[in-house]
N, CA, C and O atoms as CSV, one atom per row, in Angstrom:
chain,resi,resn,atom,element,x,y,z
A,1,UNK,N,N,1.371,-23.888,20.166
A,1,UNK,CA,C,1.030,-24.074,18.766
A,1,UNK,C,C,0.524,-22.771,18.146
A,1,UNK,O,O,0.999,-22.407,17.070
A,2,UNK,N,N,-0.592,-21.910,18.883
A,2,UNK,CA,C,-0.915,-20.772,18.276
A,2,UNK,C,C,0.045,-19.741,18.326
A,2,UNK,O,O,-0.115,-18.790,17.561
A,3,UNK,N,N,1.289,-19.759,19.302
A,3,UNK,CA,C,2.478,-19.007,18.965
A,3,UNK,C,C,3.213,-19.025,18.021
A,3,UNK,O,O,3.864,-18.070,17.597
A,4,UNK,N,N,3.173,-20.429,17.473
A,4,UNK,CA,C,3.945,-20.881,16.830
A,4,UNK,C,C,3.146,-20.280,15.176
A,4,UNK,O,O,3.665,-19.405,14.483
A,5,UNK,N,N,2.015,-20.890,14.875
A,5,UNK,CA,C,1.443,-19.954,13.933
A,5,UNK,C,C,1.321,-18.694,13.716
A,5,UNK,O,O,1.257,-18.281,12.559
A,6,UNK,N,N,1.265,-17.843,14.799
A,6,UNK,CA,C,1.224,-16.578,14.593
A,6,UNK,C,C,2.993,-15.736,14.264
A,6,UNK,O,O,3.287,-14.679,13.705
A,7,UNK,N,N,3.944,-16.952,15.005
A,7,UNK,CA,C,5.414,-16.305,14.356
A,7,UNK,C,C,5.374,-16.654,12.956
A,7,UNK,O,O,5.861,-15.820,12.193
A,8,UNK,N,N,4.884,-17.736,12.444
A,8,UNK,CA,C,5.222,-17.852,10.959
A,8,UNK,C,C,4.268,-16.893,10.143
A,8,UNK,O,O,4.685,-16.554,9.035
A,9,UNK,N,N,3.218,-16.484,10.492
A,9,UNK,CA,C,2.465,-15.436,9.983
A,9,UNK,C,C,3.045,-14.495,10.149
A,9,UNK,O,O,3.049,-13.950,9.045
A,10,UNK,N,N,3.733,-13.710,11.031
A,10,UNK,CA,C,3.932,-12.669,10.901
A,10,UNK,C,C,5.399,-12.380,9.997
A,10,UNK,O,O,5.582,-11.384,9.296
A,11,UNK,N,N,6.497,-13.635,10.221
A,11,UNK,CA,C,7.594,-13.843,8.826
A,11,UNK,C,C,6.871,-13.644,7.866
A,11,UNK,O,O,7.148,-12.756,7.060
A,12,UNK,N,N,5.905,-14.338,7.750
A,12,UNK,CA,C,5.662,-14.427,6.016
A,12,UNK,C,C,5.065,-12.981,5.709
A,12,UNK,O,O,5.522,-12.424,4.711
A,13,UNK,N,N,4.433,-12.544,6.193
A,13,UNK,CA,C,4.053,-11.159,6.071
A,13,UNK,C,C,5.262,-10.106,5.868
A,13,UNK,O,O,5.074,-9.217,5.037
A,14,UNK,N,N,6.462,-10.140,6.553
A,14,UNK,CA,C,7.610,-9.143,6.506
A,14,UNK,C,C,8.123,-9.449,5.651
A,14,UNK,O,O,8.787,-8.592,5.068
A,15,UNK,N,N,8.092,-10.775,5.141
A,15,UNK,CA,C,9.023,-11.224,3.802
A,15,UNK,C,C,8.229,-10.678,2.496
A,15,UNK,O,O,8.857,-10.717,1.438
A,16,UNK,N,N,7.162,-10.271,2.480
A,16,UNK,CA,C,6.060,-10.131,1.827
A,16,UNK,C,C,6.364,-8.768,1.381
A,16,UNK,O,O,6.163,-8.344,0.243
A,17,UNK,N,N,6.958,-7.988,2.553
A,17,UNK,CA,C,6.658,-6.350,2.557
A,17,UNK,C,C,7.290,-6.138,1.527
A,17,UNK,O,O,8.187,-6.768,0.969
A,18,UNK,N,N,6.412,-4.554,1.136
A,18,UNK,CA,C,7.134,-4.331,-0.180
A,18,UNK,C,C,7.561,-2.953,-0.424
A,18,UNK,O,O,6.721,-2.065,-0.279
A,19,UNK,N,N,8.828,-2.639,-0.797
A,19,UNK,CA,C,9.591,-1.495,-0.380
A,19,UNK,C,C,9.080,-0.187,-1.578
A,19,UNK,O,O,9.089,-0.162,-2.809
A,20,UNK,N,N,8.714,0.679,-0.673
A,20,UNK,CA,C,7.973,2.074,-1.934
A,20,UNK,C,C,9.317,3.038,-1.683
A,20,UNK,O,O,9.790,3.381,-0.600
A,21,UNK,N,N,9.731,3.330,-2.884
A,21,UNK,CA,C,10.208,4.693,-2.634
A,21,UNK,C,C,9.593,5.676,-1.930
A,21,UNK,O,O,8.366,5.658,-2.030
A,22,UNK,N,N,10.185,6.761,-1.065
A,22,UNK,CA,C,9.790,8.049,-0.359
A,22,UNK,C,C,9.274,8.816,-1.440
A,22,UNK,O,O,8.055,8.958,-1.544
A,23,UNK,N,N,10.051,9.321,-2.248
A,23,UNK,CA,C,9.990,10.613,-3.176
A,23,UNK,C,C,8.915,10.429,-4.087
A,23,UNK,O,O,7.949,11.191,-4.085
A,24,UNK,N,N,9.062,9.076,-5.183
A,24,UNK,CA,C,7.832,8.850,-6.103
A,24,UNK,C,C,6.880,8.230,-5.989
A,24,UNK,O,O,5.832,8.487,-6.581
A,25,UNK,N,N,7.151,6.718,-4.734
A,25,UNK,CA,C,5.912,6.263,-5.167
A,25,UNK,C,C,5.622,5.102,-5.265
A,25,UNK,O,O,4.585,4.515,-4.956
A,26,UNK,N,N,7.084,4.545,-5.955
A,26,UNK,CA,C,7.343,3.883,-6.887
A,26,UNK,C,C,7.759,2.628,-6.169
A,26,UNK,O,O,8.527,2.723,-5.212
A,27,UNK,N,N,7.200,1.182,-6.658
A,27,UNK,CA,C,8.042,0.132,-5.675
A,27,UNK,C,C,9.074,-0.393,-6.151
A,27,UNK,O,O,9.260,-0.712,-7.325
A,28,UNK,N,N,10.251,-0.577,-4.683
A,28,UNK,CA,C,11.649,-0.242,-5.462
A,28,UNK,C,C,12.139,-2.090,-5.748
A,28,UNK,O,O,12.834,-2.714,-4.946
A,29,UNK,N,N,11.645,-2.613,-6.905
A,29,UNK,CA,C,11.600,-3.998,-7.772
A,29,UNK,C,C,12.893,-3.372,-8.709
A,29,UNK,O,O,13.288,-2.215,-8.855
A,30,UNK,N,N,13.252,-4.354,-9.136
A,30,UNK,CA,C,14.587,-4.219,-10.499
A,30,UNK,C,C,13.878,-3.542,-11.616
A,30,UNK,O,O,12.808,-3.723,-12.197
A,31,UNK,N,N,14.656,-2.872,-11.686
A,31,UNK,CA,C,14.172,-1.402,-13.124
A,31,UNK,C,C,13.303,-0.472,-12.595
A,31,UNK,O,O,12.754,0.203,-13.466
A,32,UNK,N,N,12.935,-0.160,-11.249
A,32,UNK,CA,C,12.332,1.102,-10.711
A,32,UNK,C,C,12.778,2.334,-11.288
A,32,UNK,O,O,12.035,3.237,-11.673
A,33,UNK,N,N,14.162,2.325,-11.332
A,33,UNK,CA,C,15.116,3.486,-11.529
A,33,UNK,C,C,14.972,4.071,-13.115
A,33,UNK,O,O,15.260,5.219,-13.452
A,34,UNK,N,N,14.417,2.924,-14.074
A,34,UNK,CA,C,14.434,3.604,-15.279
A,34,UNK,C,C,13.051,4.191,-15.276
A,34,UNK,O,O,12.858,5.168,-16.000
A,35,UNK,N,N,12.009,3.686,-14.508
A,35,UNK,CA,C,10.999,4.521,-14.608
A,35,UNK,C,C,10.643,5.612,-14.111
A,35,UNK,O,O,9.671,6.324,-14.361
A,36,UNK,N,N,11.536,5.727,-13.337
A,36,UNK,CA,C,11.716,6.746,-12.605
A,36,UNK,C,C,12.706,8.160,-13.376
A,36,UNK,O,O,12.558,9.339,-13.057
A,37,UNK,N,N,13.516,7.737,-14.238
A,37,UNK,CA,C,14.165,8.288,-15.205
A,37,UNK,C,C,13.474,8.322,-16.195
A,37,UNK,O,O,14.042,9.185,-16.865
A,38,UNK,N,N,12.540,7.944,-16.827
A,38,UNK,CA,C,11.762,7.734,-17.922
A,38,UNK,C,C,10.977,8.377,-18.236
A,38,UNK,O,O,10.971,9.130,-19.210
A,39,UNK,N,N,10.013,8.162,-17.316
A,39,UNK,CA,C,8.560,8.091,-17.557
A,39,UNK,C,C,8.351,9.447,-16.182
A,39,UNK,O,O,7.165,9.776,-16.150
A,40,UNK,N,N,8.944,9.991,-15.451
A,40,UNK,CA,C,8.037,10.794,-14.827
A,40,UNK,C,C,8.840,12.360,-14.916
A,40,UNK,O,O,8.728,13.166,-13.992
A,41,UNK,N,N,9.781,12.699,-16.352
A,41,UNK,CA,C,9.671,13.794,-16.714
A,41,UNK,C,C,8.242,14.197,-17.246
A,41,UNK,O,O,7.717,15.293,-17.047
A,42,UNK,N,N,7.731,13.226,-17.901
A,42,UNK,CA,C,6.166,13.908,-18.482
A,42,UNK,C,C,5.165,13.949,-17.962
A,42,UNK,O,O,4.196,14.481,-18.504
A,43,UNK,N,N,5.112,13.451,-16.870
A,43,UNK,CA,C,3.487,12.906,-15.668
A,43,UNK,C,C,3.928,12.419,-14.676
A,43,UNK,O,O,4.909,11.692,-14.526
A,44,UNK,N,N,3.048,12.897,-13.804
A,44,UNK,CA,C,3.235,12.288,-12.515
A,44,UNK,C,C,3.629,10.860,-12.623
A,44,UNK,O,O,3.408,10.102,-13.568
A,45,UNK,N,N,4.319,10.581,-11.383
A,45,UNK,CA,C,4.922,8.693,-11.331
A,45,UNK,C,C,3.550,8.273,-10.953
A,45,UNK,O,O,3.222,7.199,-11.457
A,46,UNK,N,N,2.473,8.964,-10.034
A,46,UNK,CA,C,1.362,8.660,-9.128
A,46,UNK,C,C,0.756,7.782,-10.422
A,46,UNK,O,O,0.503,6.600,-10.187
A,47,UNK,N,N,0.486,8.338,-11.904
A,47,UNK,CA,C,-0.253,7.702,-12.561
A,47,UNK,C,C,0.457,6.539,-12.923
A,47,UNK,O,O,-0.118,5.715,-13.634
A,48,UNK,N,N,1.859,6.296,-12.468
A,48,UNK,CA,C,2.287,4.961,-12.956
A,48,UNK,C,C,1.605,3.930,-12.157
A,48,UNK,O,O,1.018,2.900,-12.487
A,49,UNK,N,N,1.880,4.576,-10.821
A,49,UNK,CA,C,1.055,3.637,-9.416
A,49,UNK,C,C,-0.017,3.335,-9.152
A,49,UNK,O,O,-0.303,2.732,-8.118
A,50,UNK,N,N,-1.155,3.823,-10.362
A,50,UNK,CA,C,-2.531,3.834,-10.450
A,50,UNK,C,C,-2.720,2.857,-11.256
A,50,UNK,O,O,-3.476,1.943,-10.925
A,51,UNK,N,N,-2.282,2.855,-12.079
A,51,UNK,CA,C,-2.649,1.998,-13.269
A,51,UNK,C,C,-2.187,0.341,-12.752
A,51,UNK,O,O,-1.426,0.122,-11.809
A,52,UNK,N,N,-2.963,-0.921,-13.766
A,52,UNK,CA,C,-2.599,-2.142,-13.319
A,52,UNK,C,C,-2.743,-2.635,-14.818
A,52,UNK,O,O,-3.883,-2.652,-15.282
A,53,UNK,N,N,-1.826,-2.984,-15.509
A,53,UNK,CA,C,-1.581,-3.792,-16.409
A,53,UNK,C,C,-0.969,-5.572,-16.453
A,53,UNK,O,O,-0.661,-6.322,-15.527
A,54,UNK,N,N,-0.976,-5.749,-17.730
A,54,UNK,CA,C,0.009,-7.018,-18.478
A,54,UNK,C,C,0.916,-6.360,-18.905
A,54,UNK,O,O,0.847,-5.147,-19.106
A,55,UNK,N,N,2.346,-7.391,-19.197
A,55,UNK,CA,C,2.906,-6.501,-20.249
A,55,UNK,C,C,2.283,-6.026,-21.206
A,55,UNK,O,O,2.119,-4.808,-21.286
A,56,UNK,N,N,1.772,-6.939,-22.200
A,56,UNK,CA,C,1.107,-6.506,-23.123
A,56,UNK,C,C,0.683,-5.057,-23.142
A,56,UNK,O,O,1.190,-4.316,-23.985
A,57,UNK,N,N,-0.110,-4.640,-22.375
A,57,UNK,CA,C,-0.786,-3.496,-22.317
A,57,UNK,C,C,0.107,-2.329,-21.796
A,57,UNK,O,O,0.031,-1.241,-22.367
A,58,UNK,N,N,1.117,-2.536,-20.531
A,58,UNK,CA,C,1.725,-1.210,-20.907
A,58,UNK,C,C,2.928,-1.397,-22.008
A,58,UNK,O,O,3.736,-0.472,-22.087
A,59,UNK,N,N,3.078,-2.416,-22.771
A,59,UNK,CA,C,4.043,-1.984,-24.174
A,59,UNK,C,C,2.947,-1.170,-25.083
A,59,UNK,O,O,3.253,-0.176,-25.741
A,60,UNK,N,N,1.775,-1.665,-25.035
A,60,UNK,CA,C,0.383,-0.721,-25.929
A,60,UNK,C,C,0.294,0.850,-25.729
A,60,UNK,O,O,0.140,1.791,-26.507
A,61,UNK,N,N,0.480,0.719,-24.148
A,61,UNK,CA,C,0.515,2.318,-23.767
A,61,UNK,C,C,1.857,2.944,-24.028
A,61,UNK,O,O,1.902,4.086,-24.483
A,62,UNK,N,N,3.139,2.154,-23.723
A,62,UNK,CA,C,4.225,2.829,-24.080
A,62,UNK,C,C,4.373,3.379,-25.958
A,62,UNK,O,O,4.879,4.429,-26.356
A,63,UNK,N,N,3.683,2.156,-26.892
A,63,UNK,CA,C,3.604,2.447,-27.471
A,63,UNK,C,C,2.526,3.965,-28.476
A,63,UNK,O,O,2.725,4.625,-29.497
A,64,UNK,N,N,1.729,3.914,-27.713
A,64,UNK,CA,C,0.506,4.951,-27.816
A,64,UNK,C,C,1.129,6.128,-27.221
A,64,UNK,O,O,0.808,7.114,-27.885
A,65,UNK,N,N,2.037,6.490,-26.052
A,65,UNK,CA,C,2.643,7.599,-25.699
A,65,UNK,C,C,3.990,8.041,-26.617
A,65,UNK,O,O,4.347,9.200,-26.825
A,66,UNK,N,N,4.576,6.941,-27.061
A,66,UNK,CA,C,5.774,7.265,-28.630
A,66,UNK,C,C,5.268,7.869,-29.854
A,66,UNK,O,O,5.826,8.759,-30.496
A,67,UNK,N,N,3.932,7.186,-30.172
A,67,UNK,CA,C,3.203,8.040,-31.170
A,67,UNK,C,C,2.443,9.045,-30.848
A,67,UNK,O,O,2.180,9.713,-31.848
A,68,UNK,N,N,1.971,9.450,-29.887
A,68,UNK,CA,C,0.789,10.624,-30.035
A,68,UNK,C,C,1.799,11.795,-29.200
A,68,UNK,O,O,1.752,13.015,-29.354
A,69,UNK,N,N,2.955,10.816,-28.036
A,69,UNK,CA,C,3.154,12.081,-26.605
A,69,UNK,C,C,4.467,12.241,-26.886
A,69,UNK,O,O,5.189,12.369,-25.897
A,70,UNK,N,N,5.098,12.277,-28.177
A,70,UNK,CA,C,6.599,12.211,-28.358
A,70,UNK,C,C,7.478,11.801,-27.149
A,70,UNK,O,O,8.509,12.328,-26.732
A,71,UNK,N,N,6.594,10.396,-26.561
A,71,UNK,CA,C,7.966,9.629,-26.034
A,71,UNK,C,C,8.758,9.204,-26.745
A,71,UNK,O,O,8.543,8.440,-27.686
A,72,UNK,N,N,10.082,9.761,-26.299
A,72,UNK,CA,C,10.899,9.020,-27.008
A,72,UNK,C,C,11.878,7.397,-27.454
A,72,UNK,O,O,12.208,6.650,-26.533
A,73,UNK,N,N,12.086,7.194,-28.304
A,73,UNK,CA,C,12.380,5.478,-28.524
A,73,UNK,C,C,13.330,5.042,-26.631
A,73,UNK,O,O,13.798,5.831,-25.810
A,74,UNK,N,N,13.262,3.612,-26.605
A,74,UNK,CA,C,13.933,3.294,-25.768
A,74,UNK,C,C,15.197,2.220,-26.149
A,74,UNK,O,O,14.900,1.333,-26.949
A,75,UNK,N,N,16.315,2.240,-25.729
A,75,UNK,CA,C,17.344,0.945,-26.138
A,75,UNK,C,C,16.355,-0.056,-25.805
A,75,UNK,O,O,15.561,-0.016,-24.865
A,76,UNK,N,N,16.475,-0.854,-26.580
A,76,UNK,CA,C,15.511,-2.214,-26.541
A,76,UNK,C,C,15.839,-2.844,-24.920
A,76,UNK,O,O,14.789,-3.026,-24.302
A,77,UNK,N,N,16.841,-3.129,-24.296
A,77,UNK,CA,C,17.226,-3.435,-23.006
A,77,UNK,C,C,16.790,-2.695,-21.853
A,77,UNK,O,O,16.488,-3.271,-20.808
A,78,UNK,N,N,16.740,-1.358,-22.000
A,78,UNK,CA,C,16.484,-0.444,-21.619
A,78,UNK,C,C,14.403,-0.518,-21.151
A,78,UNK,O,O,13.734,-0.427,-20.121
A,79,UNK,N,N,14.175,-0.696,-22.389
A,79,UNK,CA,C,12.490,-1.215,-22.727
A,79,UNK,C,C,11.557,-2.632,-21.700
A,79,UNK,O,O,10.460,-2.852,-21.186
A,80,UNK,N,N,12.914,-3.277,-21.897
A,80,UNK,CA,C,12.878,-4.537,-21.783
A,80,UNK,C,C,12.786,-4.758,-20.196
A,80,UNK,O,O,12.130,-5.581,-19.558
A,81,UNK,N,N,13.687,-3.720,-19.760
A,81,UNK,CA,C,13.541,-3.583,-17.973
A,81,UNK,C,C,12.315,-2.555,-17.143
A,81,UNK,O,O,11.846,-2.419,-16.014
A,82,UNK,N,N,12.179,-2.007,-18.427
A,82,UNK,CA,C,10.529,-1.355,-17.852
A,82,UNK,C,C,9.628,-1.855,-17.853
A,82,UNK,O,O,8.866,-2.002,-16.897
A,83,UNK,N,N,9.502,-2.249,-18.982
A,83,UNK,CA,C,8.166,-3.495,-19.197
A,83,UNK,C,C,8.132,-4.410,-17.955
A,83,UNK,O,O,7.225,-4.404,-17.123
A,84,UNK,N,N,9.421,-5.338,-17.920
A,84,UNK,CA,C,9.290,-6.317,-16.726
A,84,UNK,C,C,9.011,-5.656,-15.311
A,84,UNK,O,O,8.422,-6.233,-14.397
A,85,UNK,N,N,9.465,-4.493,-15.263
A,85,UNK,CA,C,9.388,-3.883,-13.892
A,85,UNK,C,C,7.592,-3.907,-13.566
A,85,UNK,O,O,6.961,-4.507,-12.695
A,86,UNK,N,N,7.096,-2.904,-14.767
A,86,UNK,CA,C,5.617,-2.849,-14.713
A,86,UNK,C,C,4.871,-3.764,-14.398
A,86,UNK,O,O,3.938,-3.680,-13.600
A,87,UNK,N,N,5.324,-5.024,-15.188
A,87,UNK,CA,C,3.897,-5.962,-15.171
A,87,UNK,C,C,4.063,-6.465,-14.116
A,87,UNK,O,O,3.072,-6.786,-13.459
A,88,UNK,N,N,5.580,-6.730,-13.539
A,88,UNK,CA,C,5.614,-7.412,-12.062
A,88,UNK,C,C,5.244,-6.738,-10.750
A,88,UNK,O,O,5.042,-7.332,-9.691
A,89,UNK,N,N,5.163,-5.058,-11.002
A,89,UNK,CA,C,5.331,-4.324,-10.106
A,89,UNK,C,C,3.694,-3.520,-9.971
A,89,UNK,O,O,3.154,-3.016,-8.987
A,90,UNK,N,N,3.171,-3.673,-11.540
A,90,UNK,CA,C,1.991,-2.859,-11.229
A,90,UNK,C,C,0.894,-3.770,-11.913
A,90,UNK,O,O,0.038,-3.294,-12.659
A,91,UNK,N,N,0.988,-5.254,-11.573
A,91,UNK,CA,C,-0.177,-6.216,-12.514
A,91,UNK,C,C,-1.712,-6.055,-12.742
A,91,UNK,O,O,-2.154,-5.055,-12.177
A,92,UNK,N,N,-2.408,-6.606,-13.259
A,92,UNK,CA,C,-3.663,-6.712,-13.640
A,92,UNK,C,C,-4.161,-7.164,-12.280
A,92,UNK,O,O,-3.551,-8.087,-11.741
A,93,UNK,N,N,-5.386,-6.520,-11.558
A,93,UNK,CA,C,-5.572,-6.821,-10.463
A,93,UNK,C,C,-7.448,-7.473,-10.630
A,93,UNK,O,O,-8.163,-6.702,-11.270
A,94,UNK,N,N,-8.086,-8.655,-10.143
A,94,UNK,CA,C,-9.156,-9.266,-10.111
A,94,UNK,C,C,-10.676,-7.904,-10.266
A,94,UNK,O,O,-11.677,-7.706,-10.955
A,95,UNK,N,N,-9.813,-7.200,-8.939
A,95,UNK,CA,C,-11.106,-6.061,-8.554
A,95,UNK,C,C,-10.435,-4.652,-9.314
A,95,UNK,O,O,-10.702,-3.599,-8.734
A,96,UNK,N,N,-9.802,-4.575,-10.249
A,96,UNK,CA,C,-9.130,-3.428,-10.910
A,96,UNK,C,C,-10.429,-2.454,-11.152
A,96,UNK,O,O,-10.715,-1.441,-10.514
A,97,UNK,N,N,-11.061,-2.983,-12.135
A,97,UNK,CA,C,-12.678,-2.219,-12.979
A,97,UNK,C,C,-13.660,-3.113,-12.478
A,97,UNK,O,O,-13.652,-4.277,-12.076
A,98,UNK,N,N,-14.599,-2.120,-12.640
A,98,UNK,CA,C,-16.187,-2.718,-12.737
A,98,UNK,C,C,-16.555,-3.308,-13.388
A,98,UNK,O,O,-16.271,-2.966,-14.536
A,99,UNK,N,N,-17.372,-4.516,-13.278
A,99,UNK,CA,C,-17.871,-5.103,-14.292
A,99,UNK,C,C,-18.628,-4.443,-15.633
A,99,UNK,O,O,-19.037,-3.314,-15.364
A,100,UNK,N,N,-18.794,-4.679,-16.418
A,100,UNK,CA,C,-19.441,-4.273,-17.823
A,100,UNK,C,C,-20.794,-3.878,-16.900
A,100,UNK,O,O,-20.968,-4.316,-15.763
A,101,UNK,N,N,-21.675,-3.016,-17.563
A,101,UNK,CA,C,-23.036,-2.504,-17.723
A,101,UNK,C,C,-23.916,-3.691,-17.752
A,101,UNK,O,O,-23.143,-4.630,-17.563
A,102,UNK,N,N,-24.751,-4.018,-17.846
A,102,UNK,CA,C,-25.088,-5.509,-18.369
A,102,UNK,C,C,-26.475,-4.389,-19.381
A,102,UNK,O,O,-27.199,-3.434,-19.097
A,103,UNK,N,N,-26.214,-5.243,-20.606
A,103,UNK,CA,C,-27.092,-4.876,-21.636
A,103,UNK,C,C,-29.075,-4.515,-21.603
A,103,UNK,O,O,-29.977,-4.117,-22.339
A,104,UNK,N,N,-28.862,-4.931,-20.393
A,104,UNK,CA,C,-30.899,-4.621,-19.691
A,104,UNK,C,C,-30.647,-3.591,-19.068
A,104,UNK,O,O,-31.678,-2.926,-19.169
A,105,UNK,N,N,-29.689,-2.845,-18.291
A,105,UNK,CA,C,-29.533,-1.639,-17.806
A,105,UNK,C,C,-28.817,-0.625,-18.649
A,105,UNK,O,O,-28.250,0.303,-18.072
A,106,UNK,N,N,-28.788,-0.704,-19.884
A,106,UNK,CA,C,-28.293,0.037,-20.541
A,106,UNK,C,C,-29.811,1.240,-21.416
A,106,UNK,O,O,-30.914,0.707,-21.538
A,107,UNK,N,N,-29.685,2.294,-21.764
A,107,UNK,CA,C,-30.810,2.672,-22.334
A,107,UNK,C,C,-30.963,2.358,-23.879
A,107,UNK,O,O,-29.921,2.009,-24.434
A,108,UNK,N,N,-31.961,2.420,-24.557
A,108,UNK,CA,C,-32.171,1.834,-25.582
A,108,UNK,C,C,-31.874,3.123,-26.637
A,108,UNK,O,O,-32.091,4.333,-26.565
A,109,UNK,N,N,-31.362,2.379,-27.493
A,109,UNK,CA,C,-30.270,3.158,-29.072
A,109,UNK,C,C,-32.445,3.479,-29.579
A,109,UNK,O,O,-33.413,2.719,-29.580
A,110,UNK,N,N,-32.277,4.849,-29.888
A,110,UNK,CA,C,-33.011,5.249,-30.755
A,110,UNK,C,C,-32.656,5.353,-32.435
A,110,UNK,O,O,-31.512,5.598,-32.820
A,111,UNK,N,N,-33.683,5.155,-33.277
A,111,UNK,CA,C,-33.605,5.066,-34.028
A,111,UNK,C,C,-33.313,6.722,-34.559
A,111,UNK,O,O,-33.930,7.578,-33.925
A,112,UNK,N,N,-32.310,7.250,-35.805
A,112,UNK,CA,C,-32.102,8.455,-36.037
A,112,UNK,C,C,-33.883,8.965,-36.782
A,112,UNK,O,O,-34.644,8.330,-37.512
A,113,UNK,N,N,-33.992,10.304,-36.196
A,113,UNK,CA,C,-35.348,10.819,-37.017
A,113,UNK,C,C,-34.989,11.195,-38.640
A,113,UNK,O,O,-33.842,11.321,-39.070
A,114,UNK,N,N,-35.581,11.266,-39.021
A,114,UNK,CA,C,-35.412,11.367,-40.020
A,114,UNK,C,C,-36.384,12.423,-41.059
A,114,UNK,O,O,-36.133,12.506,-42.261
């Protein structure tokens, strides 16, 4: 019986594994390749692999790098397979950030002198 659990643990674990590119970094999910074409003429891929978003948030950042970092527009399809790649490939993770400050350990706002 404990053989028997430990073979299905260790399937489910290999089925699990998850394939990184050598060169960038990058995990190789459907639409790796455009980000890899995309996004790491201007910055390292490493900061793609750092970061953990929603979609939401990297369309915010894609959008914030079109306006300030002259990225340039994407075919909407094109967009559409990065985004999905990201959020599936680099999600919002529980232990991502630290919790907030909590407002009793914060120092107290002085009033301006005047």
């Amino acid at each position: 019986m404990k053989l028997a659990l430990a073979l299905v643990l260790l399937l489910s674990a290999s089925a699990l594994a998850v394939e990184i590119d050598e060169v960038t970094g990058l995990i190789k999910n459907p639409g790796w390749e455009h980000v890899r074409a995309n996004c790491g003429g201007c910055h390292s891929l490493a900061l793609v692999t750092q970061q953990r978003a929603d979609r939401k948030t990297w369309l915010d950042t894609i959008r914030w790098m079109q306006a300030t970092q002259n990225l340039w527009q994407f075919e909407p399809e094109i967009e559409a397979q990065i985004l999905d790649y990201l959020a599936a490939s680099y999600p919002p993770s529980p232990d991502q950030r630290r919790a907030p400050i909590p407002q009793s350990l914060l120092p107290k706002k002085e009033s301006p002198v005047q």
